[in-house]
N, C-alpha and C positions, 0 to 999 in steps of 0.2 A: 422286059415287062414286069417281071416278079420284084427289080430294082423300083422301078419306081411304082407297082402299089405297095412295097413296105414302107418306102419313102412318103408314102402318100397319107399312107395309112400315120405312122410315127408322127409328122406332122398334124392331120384333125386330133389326133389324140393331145398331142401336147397342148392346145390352143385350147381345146377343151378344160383340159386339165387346169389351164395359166387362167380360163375366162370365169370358174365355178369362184363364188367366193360361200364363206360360211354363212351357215344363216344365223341371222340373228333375230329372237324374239320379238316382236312388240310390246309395248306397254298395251295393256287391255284394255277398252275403257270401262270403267263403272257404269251401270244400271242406277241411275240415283234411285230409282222407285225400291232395289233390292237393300239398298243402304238403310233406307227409311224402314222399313219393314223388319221386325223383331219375331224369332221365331223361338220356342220351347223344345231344347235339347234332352229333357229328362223322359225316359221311358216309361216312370213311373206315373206321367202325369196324362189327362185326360186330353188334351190338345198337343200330346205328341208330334213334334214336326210339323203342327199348321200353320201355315206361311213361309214354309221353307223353299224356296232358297229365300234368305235376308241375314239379317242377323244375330246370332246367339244370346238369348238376353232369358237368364234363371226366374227374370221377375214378373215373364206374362205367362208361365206358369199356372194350369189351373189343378189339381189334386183331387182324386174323387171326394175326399171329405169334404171340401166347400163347396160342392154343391149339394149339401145337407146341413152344415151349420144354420145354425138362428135359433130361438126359440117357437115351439109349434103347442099349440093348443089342441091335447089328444083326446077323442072319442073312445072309450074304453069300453068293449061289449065281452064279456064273458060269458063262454060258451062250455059245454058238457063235450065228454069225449064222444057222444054219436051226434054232436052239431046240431043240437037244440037250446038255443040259448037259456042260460041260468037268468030266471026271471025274478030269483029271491035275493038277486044283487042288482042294484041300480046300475043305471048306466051312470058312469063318471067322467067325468074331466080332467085331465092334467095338464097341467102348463109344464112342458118337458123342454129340455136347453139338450143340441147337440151339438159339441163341442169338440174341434179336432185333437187329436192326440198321436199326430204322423200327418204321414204322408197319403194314404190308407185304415187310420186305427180313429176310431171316434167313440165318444163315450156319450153316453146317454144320462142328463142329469133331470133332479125332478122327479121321475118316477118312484124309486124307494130313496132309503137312507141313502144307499152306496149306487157308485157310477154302474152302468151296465154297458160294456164294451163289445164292439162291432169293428169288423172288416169290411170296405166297401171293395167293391168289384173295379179295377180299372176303367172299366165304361161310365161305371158312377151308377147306374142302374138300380142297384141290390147291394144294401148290407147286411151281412149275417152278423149273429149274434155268435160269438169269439165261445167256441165249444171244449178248448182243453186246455182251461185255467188250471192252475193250482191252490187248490186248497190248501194244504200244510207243505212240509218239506216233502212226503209220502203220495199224498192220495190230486187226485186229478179227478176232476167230475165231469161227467156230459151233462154240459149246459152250464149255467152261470147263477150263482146263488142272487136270488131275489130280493124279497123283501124280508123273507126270514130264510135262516139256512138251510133248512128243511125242502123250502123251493127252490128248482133249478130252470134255467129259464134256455130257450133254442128257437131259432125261428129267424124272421125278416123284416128287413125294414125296406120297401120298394119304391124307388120313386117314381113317380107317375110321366108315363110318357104321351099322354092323353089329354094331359092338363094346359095349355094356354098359356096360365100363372107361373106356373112354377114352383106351384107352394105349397102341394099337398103329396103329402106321405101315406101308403098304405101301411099299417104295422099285422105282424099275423105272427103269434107267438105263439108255444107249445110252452107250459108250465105245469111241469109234473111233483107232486108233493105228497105228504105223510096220506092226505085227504083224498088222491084220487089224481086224474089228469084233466086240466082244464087248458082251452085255446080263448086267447084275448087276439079279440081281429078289431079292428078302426081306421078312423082316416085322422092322420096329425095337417093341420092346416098353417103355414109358416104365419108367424103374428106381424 
């Protein structure tokens, strides 16, 4: 009896063995809708990974600085350090250009002589004003020289998430000088 179950047994095993074959892969089919469909692989970009899975394409790319480019027409309100606005300066107008400079780095043109440089947030939300410039080889200032060197400039630029448009900017700046500390708050409206 022990003869023929090893007999029995060596036999299903071999047949086993003779009837397995490899496996072989399939070819997968494509999803044409995943082919069609272009996605943004840069982390530094605001649309990170949306419409992934498809395919890798650098160029639908969006950056938090474009969605702040254009030119904007600013409302300029100056205000005293306990937030009573300064009524012996007009309110003003600027036609200010914001203009990428990265990927995240934008420069603010229009308002004085010289650009004034901002970081926006990955989200695109909030840019602040770029606070540890260099002044000479030596010296590094809090906040960013204005319209004269004497002023240094700190603060934000918000975009509105409130807005419908899409085209109005909150600005609210700290501008500390030889004269005292003054806050410039308005709405830049995209032209």
């Amino acid at each position: 009896m022990k003869k023929l179950t090893i007999i029995l047994f060596i036999a299903v095993s071999s047949a086993i063995i003779y009837s397995c074959q490899k496996w072989k892969d399939t070819t997968a089919v494509v999803d044409p809708r995943i082919t069609a469909r272009k996605y943004c692989n840069d982390p530094a970009a605001v649309n990170y990974n949306w419409d992934f899975p498809g395919v890798q394409d650098s160029t639908v790319c969006i950056y938090p600085v474009n969605l702040y480019e254009g030119t904007y027409s600013f409302n300029d309100s100056i205000y005293f350090e306990d937030n009573i606005l300064d009524s012996g300066r007009i309110l003003q107008t600027y036609n200010i250009q914001l203009v990428p400079a990265g990927k995240n780095k934008l420069l603010l043109k229009g308002y004085c002589s010289n650009d004034i440089q901002f970081t926006v947030q990955r989200n695109g939300l909030k840019a602040y004003a770029d606070t540890t410039l260099k002044l000479d080889d030596t010296t590094f200032a809090y906040g960013q020289p204005l319209c004269r060197i004497l002023d240094t400039l700190t603060g934000t630029i918000i975009k509105s998430t409130n807005d419908s448009t899409k085209k109005n900017l909150f600005i609210e700046w700290r501008v500390v000088s030889d004269t005292g500390i003054n806050y410039h708050k308005g709405t830049a409206i995209k032209l």
